[in-house]
C-alpha positions as CSV (number, residue, x, y, z in Angstrom):
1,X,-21.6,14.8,7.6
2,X,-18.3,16.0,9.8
3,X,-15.6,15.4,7.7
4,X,-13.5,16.4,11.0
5,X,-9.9,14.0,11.5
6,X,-8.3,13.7,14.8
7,X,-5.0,13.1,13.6
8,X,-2.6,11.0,15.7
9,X,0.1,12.4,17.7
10,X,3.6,10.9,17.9
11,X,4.7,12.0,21.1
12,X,6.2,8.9,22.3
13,X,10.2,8.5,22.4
14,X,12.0,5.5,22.1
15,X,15.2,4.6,23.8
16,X,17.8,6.8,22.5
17,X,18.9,6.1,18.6
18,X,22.4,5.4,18.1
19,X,24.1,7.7,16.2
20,X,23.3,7.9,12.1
21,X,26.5,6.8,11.0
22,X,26.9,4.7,7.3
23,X,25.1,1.2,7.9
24,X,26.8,-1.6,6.4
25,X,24.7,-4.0,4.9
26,X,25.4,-7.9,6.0
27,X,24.2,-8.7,2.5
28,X,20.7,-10.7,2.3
29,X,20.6,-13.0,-0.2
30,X,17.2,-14.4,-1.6
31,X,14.4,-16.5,0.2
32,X,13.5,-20.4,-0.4
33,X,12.1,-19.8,-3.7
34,X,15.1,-17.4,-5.4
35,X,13.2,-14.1,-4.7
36,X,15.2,-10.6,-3.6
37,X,14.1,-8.4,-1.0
38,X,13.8,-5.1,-2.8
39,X,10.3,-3.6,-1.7
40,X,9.4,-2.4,1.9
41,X,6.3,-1.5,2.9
42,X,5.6,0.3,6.1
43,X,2.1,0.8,7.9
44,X,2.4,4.2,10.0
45,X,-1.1,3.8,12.1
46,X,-3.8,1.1,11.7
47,X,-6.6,3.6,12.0
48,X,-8.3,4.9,8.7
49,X,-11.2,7.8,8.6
50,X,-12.8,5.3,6.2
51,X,-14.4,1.7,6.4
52,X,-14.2,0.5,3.2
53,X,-16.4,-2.6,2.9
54,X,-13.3,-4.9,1.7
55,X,-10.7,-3.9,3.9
56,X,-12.2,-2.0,7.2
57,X,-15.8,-3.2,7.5
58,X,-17.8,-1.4,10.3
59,X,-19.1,-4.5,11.7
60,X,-15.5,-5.3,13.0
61,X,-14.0,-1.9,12.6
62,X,-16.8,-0.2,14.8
63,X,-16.7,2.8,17.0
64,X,-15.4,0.9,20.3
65,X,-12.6,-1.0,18.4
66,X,-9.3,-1.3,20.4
67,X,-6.8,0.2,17.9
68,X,-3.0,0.1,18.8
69,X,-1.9,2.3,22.0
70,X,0.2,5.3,20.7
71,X,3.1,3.7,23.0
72,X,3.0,0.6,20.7
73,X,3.3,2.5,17.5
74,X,7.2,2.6,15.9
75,X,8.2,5.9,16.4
76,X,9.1,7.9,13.4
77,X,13.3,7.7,14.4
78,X,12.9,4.1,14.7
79,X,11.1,3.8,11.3
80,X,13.5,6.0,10.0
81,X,16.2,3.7,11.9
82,X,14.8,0.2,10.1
83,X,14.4,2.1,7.0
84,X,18.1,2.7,6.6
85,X,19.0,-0.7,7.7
86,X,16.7,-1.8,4.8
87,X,18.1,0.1,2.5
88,X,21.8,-1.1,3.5
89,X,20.8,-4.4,2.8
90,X,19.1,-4.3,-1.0
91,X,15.8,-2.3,-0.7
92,X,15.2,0.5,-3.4
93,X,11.5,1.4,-2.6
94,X,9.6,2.4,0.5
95,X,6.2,2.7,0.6
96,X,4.1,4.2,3.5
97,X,0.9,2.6,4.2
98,X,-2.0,1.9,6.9
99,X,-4.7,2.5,7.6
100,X,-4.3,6.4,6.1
101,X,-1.2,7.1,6.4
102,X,-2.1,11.3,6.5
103,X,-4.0,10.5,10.1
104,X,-0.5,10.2,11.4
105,X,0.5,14.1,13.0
106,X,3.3,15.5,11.5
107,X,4.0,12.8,9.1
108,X,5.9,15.5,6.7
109,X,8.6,15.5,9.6
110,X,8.9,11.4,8.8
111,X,8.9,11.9,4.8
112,X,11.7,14.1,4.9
113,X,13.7,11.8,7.1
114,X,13.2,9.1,4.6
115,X,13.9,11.7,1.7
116,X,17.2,11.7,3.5
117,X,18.4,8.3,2.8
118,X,20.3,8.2,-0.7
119,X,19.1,6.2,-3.4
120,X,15.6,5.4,-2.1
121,X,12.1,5.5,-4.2
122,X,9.7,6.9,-1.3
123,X,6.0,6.5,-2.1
124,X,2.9,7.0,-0.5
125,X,-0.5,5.5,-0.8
126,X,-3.5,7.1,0.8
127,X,-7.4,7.7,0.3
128,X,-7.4,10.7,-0.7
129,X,-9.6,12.1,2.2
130,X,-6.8,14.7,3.3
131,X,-4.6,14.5,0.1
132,X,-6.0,18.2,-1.3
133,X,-4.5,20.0,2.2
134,X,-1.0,17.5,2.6
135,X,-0.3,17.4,-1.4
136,X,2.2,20.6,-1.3
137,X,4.1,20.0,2.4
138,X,4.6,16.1,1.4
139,X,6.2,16.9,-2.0
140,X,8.3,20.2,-0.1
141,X,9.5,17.6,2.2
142,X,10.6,15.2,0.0
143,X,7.9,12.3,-1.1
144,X,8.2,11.5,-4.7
145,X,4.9,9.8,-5.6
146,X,1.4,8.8,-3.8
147,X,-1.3,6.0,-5.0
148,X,-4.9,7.4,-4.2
149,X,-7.3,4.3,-3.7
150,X,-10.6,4.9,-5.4
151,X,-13.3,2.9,-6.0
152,X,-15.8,4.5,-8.0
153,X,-16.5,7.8,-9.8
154,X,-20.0,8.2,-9.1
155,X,-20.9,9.2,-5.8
156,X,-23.3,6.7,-4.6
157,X,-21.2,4.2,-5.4
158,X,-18.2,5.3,-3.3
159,X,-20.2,6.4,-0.6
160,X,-21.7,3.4,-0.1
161,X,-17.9,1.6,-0.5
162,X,-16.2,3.5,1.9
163,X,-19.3,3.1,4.2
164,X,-18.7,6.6,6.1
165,X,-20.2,9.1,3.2
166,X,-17.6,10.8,2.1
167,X,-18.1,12.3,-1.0
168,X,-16.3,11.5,-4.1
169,X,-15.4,15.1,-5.2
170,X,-12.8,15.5,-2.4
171,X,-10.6,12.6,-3.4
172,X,-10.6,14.0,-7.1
173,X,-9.5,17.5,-5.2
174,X,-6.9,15.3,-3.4
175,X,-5.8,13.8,-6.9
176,X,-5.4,17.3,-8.5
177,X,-3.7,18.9,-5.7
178,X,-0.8,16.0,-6.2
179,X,-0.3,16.1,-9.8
180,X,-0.1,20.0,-9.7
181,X,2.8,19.7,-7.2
182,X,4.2,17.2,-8.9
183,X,3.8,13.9,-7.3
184,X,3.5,11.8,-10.3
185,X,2.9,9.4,-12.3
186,X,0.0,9.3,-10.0
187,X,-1.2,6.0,-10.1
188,X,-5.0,5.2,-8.9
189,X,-5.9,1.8,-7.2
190,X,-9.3,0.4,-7.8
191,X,-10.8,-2.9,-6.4
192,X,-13.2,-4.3,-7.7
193,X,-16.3,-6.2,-6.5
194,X,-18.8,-8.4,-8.8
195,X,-22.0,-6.5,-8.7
196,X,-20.4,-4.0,-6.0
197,X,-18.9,-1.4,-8.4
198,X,-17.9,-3.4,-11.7
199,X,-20.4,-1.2,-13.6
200,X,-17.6,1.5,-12.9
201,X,-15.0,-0.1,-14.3
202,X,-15.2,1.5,-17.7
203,X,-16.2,5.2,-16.3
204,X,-12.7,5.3,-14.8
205,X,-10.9,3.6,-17.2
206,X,-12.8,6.7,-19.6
207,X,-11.8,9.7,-17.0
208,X,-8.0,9.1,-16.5
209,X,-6.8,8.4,-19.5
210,X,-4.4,11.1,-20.6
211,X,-6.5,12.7,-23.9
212,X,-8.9,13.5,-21.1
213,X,-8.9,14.6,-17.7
214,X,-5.6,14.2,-16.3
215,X,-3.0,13.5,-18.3
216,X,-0.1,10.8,-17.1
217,X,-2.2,9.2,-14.5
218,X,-2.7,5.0,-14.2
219,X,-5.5,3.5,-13.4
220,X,-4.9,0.1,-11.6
221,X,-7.2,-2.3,-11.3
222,X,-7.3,-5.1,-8.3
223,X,-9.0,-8.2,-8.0
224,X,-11.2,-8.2,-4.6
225,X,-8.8,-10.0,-2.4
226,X,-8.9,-12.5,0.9
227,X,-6.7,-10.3,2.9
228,X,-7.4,-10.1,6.0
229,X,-10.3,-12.4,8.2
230,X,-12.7,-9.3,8.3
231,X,-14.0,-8.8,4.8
232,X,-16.3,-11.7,4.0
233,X,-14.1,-13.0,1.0
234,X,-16.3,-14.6,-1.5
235,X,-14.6,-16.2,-4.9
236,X,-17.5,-15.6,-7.0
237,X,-17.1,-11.7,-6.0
238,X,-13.8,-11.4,-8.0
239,X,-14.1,-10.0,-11.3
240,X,-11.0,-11.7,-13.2
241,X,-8.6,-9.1,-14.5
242,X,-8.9,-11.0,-17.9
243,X,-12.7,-9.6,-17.9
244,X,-11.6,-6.2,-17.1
245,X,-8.9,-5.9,-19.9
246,X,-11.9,-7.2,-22.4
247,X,-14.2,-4.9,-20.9
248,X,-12.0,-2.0,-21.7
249,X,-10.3,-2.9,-24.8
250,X,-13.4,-3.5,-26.5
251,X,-13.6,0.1,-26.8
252,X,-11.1,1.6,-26.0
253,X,-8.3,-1.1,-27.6
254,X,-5.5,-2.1,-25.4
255,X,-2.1,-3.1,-25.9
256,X,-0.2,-5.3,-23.9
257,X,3.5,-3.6,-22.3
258,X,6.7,-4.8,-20.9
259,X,6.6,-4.5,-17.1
260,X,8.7,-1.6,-16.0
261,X,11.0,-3.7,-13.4
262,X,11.0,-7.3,-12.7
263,X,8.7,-8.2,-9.9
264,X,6.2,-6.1,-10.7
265,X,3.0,-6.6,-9.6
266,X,1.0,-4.9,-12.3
267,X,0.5,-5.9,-16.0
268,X,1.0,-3.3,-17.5
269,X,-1.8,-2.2,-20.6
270,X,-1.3,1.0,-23.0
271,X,-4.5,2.1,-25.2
272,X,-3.6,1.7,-28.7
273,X,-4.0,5.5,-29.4
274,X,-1.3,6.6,-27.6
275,X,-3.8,8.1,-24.9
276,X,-2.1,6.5,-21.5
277,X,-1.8,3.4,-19.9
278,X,-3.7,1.1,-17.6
279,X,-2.7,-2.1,-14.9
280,X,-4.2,-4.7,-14.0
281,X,-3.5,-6.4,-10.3
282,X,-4.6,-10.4,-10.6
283,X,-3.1,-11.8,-7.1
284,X,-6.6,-14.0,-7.3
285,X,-6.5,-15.4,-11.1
286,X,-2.9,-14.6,-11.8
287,X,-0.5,-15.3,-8.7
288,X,2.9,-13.3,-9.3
289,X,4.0,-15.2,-5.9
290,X,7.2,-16.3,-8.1
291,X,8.4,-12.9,-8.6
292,X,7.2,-11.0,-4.8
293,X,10.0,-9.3,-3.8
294,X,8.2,-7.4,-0.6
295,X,8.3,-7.1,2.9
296,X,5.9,-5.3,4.9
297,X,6.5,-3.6,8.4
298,X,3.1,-3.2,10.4
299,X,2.3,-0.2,12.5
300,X,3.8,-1.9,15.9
301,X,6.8,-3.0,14.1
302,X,6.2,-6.4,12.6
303,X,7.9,-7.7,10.0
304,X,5.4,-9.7,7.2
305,X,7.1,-11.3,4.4
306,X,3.4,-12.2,3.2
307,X,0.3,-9.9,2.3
308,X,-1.9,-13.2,3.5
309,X,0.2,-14.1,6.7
310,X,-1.0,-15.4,10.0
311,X,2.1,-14.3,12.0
312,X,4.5,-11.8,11.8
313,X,8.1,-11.5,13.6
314,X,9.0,-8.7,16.1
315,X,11.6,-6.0,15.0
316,X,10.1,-3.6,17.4
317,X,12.0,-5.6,20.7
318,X,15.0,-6.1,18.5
319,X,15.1,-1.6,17.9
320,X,13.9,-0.8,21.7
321,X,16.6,-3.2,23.0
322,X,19.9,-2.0,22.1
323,X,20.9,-4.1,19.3
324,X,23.2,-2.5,17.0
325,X,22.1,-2.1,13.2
326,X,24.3,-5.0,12.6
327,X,22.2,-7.3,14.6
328,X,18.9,-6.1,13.1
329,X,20.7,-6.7,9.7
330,X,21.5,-10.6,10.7
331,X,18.1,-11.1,11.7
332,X,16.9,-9.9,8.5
333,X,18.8,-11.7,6.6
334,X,17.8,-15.2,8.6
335,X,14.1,-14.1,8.4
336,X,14.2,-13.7,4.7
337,X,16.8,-16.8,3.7
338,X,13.5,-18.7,5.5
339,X,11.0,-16.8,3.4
340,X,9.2,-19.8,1.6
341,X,5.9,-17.8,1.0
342,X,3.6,-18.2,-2.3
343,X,0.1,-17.9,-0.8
344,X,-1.5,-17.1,-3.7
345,X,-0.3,-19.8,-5.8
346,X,-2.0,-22.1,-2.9
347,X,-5.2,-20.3,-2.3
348,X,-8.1,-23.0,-1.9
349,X,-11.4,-22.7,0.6
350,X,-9.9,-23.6,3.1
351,X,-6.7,-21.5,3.4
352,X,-9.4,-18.8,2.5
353,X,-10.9,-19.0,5.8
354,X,-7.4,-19.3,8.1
355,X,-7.6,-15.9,10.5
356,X,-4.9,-13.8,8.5
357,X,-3.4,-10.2,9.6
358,X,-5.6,-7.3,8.7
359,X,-5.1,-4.7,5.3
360,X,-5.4,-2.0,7.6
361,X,-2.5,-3.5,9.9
362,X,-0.1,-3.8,7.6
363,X,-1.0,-1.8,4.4
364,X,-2.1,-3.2,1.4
């Protein structure tokens, strides 16, 4: 196989940023449901060098696929411009997203622009794919932690998952590289799929804890999930996180722990000998809709107050137009005092099938 990348060049230039002077915030309060926005998600490109079955399928995803123009994309100073206003107004965490985020050229250059921005948790989550090569130069310019997604240890498994043969060895190269440079706690994101990869639930759960091979790092577990209209969503292909915590504890005994921030999306799990912890994601079985405080801003600038939305509202006309950082502040604020989201909590057949926005357009 060529495991060759074309990464994405970000030659485009916006109108001209206004100078970086302090941003003061206009204060958002909390949606219709009592919920903070402290969470920001930001998808950097919608293109990914994999096609996971869940998320990118090829059938959709093929080679002829009209991916965004590179005009369209947010330009890494208007990202970093939003960013900021973000952070003036409550959020504490940034995440970057896509598609793979390390497609996009140069993205170092955008990490330590974020890194910049006081009092900001800046994470990244990524395949793997080219995490082994971009491990040292992220940490140097400033990200603090990345979530690899991984599927399956064995490597039929996640070949056949991310559906483009790419061996499993270099994502455990990838995972190395990061926790030698120090991007940790590492956390790894698995979703699984009811006679897909379930049968590797307990293989990972057996390779990362922390008396074996690498000490500190988290295991997550995800419920297969409807994002997206692409993926073929079927209920009876969810393997409740209930059955995954059973599955593991029954030999290897699990403790339940206090979530480390309120909001958190993952139950938290620690094995009773002290060797590491796992999580559990149940958006499916579980909805945590109550407690959501996330936004997500899509590669062309969006703003989605909802993994599962139809629509999203335009930011990118409001940075290329000349409104000051005040006036993208109040239309924050308006956006999110409307937030009324809890799609999870309403899931049925029917909203199952509604066309929502793709995973790979606005991160998972």
């Amino acid at each position: 196989m060529n495991n060759r990348v074309l990464p994405l060049m970000d030659a485009r230039r916006a109108a001209p940023m206004p100078a970086l002077g302090k941003i003061v915030g206009v204060g958002i309060g909390v949606d219709q449901r009592g919920r903070q926005m402290r969470d920001l998600r930001i998808s950097i490109t919608d293109r990914c060098n994999f096609r996971c079955t869940y998320c990118m399928p090829k059938t959709v995803f093929g080679r002829d696929y009209p991916f965004l123009p590179r005009d369209e994309l947010l330009s890494f100073e208007e990202i970093a411009r939003v960013a900021r206003i973000f952070v003036a107004n409550g959020v504490n965490k940034i995440r970057l997203t896509g598609g793979e985020p390390l497609l996009r050229r140069n993205i170092e250059h955008l990490v330590e622009m974020l890194a910049a921005i006081p009092g900001l948790e800046l994470t990244l989550t990524t395949n793997g794919s080219l995490l082994a090569r971009k491990a040292r130069s992220l940490r140097d310019a400033g990200l603090q932690r990345v979530t690899v997604s991984l599927d399956a240890l064995d490597d039929l498994t996640f070949r056949k998952m991310n559906d483009v043969d790419f061996p499993v060895a270099q994502v455990l190269e990838g995972i190395a590289a990061a926790a030698d440079v120090g991007l940790a706690p590492l956390k790894v994101n698995m979703v699984v799929k009811r006679s897909t990869n379930d049968h590797a639930i307990l293989p990972m759960a057996r390779y990362f804890r922390a008396a074996n091979a690498s000490p500190g790092h988290i295991v997550r577990f995800i419920e297969y999930m409807d994002v997206g209209s692409s993926n073929g969503w079927k209920l009876d292909e969810v393997v409740p996180s209930a059955e995954v915590v059973q599955l593991i504890s029954a030999e290897l005994p699990l403790i339940a722990v206090d979530p480390n921030y309120p909001g958190e999306v993952a139950e938290r799990w620690r094995y009773r000998d002290g060797g590491g912890e796992i999580g559990v994601i149940s958006s499916v079985t579980q909805a945590f809709c109550a407690s959501c405080t996330r936004a997500r801003l899509s590669t062309d600038g969006s703003l989605y107050t909802c993994l599962f939305a139809q629509r999203g509202h335009d930011l990118r006309s409001l940075l290329r137009s000349g409104q000051s950082d005040e006036a993208v502040s109040a239309s924050l604020a308006a956006l999110w005092s409307a937030r009324n989201d809890n799609y999870s909590e309403q899931r049925t057949a029917e909203t199952s099938a509604l066309k929502k926005v793709e995973m790979s357009y606005i991160g998972g």
